[in-house]
BALOBA-1460 file (C-alpha; in Angstrom, 3 decimals):
// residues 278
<rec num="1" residu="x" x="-0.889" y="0.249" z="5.129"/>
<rec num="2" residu="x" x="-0.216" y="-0.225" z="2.989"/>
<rec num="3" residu="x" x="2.136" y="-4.439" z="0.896"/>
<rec num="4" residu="x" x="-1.039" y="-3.735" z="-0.465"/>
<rec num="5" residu="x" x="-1.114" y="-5.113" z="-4.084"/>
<rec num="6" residu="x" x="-1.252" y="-8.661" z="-5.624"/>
<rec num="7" residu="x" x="0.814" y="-7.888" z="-8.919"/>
<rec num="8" residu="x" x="1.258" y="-10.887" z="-11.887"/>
<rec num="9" residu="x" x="4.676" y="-11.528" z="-12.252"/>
<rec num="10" residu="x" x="6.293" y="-9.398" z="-14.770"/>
<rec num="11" residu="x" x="7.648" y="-11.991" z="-17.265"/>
<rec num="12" residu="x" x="4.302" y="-13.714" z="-17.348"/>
<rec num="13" residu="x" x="2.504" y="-10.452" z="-17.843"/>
<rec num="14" residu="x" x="5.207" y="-9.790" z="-20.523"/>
<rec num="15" residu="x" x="4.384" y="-13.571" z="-22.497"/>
<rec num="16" residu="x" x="0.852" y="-12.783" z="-22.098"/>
<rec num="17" residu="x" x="1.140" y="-9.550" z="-24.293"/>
<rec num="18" residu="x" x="3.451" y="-10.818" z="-26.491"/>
<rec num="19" residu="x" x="1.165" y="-14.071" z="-27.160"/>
<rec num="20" residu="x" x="-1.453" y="-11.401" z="-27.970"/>
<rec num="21" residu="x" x="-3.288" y="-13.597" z="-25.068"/>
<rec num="22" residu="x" x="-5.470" y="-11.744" z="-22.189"/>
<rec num="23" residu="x" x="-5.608" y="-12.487" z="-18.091"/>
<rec num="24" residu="x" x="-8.445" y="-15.007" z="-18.525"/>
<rec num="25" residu="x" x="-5.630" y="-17.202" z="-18.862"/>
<rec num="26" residu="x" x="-4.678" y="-17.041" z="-15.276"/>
<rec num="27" residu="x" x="-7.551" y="-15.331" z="-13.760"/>
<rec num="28" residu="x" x="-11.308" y="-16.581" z="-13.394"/>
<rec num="29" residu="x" x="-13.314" y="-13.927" z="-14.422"/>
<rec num="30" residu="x" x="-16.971" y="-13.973" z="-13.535"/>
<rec num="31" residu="x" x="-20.062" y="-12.230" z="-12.295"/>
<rec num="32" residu="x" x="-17.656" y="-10.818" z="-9.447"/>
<rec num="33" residu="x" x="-15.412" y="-9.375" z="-11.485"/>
<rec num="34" residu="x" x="-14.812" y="-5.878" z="-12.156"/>
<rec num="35" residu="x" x="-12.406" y="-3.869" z="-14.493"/>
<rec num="36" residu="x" x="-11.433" y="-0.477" z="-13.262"/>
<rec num="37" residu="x" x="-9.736" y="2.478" z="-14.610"/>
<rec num="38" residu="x" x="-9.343" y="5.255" z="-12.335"/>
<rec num="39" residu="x" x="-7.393" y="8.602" z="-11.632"/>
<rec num="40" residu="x" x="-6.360" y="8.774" z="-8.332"/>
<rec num="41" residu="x" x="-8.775" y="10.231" z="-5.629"/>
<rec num="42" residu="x" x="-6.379" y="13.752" z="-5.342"/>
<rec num="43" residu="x" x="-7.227" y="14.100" z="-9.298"/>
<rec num="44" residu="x" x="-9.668" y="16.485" z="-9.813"/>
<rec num="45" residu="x" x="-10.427" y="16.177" z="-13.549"/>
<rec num="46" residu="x" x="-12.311" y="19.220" z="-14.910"/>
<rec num="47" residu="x" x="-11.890" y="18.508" z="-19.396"/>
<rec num="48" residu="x" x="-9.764" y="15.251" z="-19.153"/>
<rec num="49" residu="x" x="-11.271" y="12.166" z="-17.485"/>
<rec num="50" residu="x" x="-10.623" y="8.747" z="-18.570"/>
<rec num="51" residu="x" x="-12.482" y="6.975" z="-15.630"/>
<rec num="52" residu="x" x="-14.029" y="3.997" z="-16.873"/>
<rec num="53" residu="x" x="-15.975" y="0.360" z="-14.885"/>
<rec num="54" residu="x" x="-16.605" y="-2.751" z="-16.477"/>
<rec num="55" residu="x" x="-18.458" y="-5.071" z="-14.684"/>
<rec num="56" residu="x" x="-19.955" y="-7.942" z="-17.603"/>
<rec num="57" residu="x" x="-17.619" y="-10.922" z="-17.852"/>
<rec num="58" residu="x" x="-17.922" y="-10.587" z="-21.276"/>
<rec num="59" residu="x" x="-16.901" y="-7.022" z="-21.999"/>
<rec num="60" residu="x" x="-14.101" y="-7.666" z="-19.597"/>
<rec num="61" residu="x" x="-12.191" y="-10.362" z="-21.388"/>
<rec num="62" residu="x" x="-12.735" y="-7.903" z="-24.609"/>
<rec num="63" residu="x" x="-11.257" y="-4.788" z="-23.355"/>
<rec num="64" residu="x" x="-8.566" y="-7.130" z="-21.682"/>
<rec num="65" residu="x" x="-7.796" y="-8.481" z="-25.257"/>
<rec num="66" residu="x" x="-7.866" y="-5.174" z="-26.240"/>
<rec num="67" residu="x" x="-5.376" y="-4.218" z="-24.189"/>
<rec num="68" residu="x" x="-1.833" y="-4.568" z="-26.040"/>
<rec num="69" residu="x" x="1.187" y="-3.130" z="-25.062"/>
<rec num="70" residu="x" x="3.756" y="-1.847" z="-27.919"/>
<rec num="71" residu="x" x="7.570" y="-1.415" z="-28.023"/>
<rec num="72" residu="x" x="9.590" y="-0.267" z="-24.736"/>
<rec num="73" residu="x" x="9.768" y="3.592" z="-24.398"/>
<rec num="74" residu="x" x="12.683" y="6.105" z="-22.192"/>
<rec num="75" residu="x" x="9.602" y="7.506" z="-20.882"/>
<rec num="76" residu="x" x="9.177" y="6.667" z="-17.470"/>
<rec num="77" residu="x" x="7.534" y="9.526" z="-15.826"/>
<rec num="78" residu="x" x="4.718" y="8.481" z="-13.458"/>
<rec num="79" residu="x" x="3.572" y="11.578" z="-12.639"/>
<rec num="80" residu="x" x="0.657" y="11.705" z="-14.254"/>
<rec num="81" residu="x" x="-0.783" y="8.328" z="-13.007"/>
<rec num="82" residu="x" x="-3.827" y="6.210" z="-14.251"/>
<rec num="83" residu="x" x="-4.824" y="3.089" z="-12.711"/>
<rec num="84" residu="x" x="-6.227" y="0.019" z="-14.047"/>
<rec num="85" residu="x" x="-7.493" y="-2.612" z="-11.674"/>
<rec num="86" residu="x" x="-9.039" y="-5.892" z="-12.065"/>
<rec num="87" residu="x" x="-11.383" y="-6.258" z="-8.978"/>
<rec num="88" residu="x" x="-12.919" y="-9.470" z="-7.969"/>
<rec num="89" residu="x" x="-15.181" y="-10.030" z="-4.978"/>
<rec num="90" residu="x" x="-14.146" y="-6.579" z="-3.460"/>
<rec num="91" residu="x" x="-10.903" y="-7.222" z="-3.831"/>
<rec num="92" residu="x" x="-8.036" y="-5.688" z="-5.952"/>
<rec num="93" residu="x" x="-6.204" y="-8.387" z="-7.662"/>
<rec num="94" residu="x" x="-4.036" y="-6.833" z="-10.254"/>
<rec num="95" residu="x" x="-3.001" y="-2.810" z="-10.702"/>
<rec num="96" residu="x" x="-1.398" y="-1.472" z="-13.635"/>
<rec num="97" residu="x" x="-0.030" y="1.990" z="-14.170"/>
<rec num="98" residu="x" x="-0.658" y="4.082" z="-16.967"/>
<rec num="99" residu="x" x="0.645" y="7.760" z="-17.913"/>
<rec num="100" residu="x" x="-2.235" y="8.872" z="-20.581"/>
<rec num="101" residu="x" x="-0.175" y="11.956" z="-21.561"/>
<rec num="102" residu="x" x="3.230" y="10.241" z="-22.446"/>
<rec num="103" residu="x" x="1.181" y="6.591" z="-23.773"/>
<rec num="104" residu="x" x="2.949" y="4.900" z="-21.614"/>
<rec num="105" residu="x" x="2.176" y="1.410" z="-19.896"/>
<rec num="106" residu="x" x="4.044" y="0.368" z="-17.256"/>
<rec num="107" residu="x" x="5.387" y="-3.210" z="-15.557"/>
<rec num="108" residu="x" x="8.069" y="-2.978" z="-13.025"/>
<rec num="109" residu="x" x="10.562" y="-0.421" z="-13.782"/>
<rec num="110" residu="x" x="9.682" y="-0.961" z="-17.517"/>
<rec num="111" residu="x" x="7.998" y="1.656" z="-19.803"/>
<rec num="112" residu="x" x="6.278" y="0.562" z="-22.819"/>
<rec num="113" residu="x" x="3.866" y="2.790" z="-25.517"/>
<rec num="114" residu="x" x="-0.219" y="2.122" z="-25.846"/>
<rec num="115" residu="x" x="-3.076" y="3.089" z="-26.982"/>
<rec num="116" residu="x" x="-4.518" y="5.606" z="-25.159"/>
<rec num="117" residu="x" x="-7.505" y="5.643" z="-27.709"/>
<rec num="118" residu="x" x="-8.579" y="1.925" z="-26.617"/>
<rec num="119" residu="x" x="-8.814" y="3.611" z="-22.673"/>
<rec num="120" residu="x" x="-10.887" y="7.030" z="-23.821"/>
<rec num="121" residu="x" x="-12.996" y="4.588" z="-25.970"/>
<rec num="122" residu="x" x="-13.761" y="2.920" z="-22.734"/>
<rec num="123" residu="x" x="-14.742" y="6.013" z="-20.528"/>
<rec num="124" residu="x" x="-16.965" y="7.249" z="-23.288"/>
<rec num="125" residu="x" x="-18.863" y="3.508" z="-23.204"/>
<rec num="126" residu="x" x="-18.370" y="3.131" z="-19.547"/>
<rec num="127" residu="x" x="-18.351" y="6.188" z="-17.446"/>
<rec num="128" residu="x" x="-17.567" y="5.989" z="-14.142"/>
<rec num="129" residu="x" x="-16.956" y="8.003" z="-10.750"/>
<rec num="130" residu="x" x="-15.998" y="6.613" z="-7.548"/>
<rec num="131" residu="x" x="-15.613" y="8.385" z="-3.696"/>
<rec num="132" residu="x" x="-13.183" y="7.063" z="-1.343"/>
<rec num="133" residu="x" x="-13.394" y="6.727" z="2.519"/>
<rec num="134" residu="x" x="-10.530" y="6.545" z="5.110"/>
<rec num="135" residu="x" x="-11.517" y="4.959" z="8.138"/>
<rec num="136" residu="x" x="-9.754" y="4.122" z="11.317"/>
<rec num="137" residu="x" x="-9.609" y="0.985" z="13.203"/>
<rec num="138" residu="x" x="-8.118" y="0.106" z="16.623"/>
<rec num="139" residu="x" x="-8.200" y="-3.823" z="16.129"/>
<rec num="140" residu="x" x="-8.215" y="-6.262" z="13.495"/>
<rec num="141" residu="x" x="-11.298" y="-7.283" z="13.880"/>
<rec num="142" residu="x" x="-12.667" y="-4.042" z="13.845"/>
<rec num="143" residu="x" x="-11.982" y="-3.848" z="10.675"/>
<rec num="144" residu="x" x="-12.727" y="-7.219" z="9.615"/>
<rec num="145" residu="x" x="-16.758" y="-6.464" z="10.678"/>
<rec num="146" residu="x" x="-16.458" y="-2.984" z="9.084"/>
<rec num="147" residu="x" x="-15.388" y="-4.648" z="5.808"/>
<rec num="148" residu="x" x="-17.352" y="-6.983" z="5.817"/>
<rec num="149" residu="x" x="-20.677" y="-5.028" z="6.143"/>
<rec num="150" residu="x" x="-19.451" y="-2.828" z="3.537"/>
<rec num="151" residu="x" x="-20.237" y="-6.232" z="1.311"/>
<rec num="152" residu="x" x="-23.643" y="-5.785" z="1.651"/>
<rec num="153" residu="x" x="-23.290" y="-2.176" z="0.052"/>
<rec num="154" residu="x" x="-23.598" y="-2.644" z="-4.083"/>
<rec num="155" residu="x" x="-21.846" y="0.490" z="-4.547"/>
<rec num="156" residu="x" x="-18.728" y="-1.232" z="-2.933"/>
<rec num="157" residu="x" x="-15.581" y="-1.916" z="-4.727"/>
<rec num="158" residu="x" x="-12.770" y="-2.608" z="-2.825"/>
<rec num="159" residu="x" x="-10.579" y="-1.555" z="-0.073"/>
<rec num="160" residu="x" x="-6.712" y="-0.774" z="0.637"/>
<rec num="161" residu="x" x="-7.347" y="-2.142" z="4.339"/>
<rec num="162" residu="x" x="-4.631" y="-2.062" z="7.087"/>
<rec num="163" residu="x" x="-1.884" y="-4.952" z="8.315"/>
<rec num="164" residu="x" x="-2.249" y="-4.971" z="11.545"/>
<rec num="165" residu="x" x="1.357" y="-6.497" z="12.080"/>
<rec num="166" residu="x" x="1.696" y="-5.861" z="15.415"/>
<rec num="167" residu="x" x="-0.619" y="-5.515" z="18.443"/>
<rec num="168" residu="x" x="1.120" y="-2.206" z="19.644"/>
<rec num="169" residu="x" x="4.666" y="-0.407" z="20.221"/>
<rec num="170" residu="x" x="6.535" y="0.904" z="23.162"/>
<rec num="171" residu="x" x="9.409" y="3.214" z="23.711"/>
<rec num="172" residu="x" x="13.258" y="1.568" z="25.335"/>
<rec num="173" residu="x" x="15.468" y="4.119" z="26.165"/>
<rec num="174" residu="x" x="19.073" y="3.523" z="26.696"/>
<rec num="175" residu="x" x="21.401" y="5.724" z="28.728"/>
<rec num="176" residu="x" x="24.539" y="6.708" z="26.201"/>
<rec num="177" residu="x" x="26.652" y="7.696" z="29.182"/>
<rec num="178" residu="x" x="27.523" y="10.783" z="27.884"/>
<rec num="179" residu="x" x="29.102" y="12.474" z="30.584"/>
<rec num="180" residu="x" x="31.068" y="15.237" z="28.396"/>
<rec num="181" residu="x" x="27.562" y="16.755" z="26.565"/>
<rec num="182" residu="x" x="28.466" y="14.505" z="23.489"/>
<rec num="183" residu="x" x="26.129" y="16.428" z="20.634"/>
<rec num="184" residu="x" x="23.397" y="14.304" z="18.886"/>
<rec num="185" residu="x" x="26.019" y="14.478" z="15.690"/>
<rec num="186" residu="x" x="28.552" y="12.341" z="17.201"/>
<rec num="187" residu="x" x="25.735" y="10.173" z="18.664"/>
<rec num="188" residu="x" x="24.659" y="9.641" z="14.928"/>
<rec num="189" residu="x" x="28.529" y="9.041" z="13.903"/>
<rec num="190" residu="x" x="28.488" y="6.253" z="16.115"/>
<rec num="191" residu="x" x="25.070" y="5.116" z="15.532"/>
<rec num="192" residu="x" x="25.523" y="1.734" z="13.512"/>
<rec num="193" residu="x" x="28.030" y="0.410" z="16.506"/>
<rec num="194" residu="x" x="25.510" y="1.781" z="19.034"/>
<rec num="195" residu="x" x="22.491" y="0.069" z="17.023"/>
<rec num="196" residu="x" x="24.472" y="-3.227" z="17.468"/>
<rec num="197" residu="x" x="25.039" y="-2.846" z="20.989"/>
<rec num="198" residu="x" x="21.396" y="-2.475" z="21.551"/>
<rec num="199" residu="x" x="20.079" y="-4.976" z="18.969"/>
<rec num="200" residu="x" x="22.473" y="-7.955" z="20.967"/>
<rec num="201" residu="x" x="20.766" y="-6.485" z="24.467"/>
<rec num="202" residu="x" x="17.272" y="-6.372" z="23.478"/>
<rec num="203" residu="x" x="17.024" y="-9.801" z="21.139"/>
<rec num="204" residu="x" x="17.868" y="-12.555" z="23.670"/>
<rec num="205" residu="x" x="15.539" y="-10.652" z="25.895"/>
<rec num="206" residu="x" x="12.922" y="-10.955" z="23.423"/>
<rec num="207" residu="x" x="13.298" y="-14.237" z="22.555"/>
<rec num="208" residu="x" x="12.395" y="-15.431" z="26.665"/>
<rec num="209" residu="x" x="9.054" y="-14.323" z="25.707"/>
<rec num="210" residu="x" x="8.043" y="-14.363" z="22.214"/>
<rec num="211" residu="x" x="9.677" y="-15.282" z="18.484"/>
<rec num="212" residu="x" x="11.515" y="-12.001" z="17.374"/>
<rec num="213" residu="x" x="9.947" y="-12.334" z="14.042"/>
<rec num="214" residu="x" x="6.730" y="-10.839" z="15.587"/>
<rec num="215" residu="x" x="8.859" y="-8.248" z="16.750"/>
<rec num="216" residu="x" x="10.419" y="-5.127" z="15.263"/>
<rec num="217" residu="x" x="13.043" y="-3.209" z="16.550"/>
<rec num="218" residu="x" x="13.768" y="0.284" z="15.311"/>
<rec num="219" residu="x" x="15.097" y="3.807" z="15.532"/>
<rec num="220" residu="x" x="13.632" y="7.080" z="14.669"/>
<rec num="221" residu="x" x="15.717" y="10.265" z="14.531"/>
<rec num="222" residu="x" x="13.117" y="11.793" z="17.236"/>
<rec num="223" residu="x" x="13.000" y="14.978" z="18.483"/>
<rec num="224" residu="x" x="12.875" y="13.510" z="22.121"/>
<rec num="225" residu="x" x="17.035" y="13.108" z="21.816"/>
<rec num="226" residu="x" x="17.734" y="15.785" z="19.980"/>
<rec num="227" residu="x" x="18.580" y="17.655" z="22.834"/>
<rec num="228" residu="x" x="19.629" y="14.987" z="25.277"/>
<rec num="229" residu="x" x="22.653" y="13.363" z="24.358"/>
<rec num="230" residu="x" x="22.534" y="11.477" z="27.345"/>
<rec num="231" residu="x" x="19.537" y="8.784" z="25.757"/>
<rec num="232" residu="x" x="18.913" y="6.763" z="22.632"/>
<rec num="233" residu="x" x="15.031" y="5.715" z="21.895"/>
<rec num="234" residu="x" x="14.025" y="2.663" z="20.706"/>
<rec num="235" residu="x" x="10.664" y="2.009" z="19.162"/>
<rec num="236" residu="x" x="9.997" y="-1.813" z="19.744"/>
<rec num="237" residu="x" x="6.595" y="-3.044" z="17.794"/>
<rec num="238" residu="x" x="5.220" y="-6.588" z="19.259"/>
<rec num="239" residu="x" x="2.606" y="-7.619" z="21.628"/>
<rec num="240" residu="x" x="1.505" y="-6.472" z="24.844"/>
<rec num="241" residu="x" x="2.367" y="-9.955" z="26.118"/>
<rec num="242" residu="x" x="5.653" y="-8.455" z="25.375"/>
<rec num="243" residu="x" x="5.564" y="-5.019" z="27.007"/>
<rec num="244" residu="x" x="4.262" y="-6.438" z="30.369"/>
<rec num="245" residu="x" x="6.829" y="-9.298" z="30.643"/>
<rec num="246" residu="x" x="10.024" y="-7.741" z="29.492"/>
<rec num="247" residu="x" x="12.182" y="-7.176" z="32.000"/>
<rec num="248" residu="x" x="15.248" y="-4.498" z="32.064"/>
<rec num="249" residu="x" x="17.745" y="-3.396" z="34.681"/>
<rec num="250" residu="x" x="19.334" y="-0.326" z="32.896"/>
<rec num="251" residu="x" x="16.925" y="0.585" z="29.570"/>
<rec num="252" residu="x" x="13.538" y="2.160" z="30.703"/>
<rec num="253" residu="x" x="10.552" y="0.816" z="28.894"/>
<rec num="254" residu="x" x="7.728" y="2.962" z="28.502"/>
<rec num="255" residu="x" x="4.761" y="4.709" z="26.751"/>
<rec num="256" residu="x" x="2.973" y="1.347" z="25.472"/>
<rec num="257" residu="x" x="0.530" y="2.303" z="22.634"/>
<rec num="258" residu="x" x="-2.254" y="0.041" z="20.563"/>
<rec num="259" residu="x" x="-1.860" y="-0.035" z="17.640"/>
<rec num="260" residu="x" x="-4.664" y="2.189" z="14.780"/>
<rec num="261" residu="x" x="-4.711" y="1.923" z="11.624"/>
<rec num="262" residu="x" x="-6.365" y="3.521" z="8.514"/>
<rec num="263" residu="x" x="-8.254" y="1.704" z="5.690"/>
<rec num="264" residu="x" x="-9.581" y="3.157" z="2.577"/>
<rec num="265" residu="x" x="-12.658" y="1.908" z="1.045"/>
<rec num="266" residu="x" x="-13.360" y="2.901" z="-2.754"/>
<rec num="267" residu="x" x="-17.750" y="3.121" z="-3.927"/>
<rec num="268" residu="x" x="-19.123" y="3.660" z="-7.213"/>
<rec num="269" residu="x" x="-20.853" y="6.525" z="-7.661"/>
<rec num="270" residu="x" x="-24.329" y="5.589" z="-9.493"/>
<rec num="271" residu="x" x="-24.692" y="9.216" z="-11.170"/>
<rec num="272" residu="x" x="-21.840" y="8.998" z="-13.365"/>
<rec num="273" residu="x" x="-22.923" y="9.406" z="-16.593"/>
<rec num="274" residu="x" x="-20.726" y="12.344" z="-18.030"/>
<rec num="275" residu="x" x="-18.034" y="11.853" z="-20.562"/>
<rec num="276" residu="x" x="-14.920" y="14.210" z="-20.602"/>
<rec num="277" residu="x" x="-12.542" y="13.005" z="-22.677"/>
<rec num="278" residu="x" x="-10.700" y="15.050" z="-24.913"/>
């Protein structure tokens, strides 16, 4: 899926804190806007929960200024995850990481010591559950209409939907002309040289037909040549426009795929009224 976040810079979020300002600077918050701190969905919490939804404007931009991050700490152990989200119009704007054992607050591959207090203060005010759905989609579009209707749900949040980058992928293989039984360990020896070889074929070829940025070229250590010294596979991701118009003498081209995808779609659960923090 998913570049899936929009993140705030990390020296602005770093001013903000140290200004002792909040995100209503940069960010509009409004009737659409949602604060969210979640464990992830594997996170089964039976006496330690710090789940928490804000959804007033008001009580947003106070546990926001609440919010203040102390000095930098070794501790970077992310292990023990908790997310915080800002959500506006089902869709996650910001995502900050949060280990509630060590009190640590992360930005980038900096560490820094928090409250934790300020977050269980906000589950025991705000309790909140959530389910999450994975769904699968064979077009864009597809998903688009799914997400869409999912709008008209009020228990919707947000979703981590799919890219779609490329309309599907086929399979090139190239004969090695191996005549001597060459094992797949010298193939790999060689594999940067052999790479290059096949990158300079397959571009120009490319190019005839469509821009090669719309095109990705690649190569998976598959079984399939494992035991066949004789081939190389190449996984080429593009368009079917591609796949029916590329032409090669030597190289076979073959096994053209759609592309699916998976989305995940997060809902509030409207029972959650149980506190559990410890």
């Amino acid at each position: 899926m998913r570049s899936i976040f929009l993140l705030l810079n990390l020296i602005s979020i770093i001013n903000l804190f140290a200004q002792e300002k909040y995100m209503v600077d940069t960010l509009s918050i409004n009737e659409n806007t949602k604060l969210i701190g979640r464990h992830p969905p594997y996170y089964k919490p039976k006496s330690y929960n710090l789940n928490f939804i804000i959804e007033n404007p008001k009580e947003i931009k106070e546990a926001i200024k609440a919010f203040k991050i102390k000095e930098k700490t070794a501790n970077n152990d992310r292990s023990n995850v908790f997310w915080i989200s800002i959500i506006q119009d089902n869709h996650e704007l910001i995502l900050w990481q949060v280990n509630p054992e060590a009190k640590s607050f992360y930005l980038g591959d900096l560490s820094y010591s928090i409250d934790i207090d300020i977050i269980k203060a906000l589950h025991e005010k705000f309790p909140f559950e959530y389910r999450d759905e994975e769904k699968v989609f064979k077009t864009k579009e597809e998903f688009t209409a799914y997400f869409e209707e999912q709008k008209k749900n009020k228990n919707f949040l947000f979703n981590y939907g799919p890219e779609f980058l490329y309309e599907g992928s086929f399979e090139v293989v190239f004969p090695t002309n191996d005549k001597s039984g060459e094992n797949f360990e010298k193939k790999v020896e060689n594999f940067e040289k052999t790479m290059g070889k096949i990158s300079n074929y397959l571009k120009p070829r490319i190019e005839k037909i469509d821009s090669i940025s719309k095109n990705r070229i690649s190569y998976n250590f598959d079984t399939k040549d494992w035991n066949d010294p004789t081939k190389i596979t190449i996984s080429v991701e593009g368009s079917r426009k591609l796949f029916d118009n590329l032409i090669l003498k030597n190289p076979i081209k073959q096994n053209w795929k759609y592309t699916i995808e998976s989305g995940s779609f997060y809902y509030k659960v409207t029972n959650a009224n149980k506190s559990y923090t410890q």
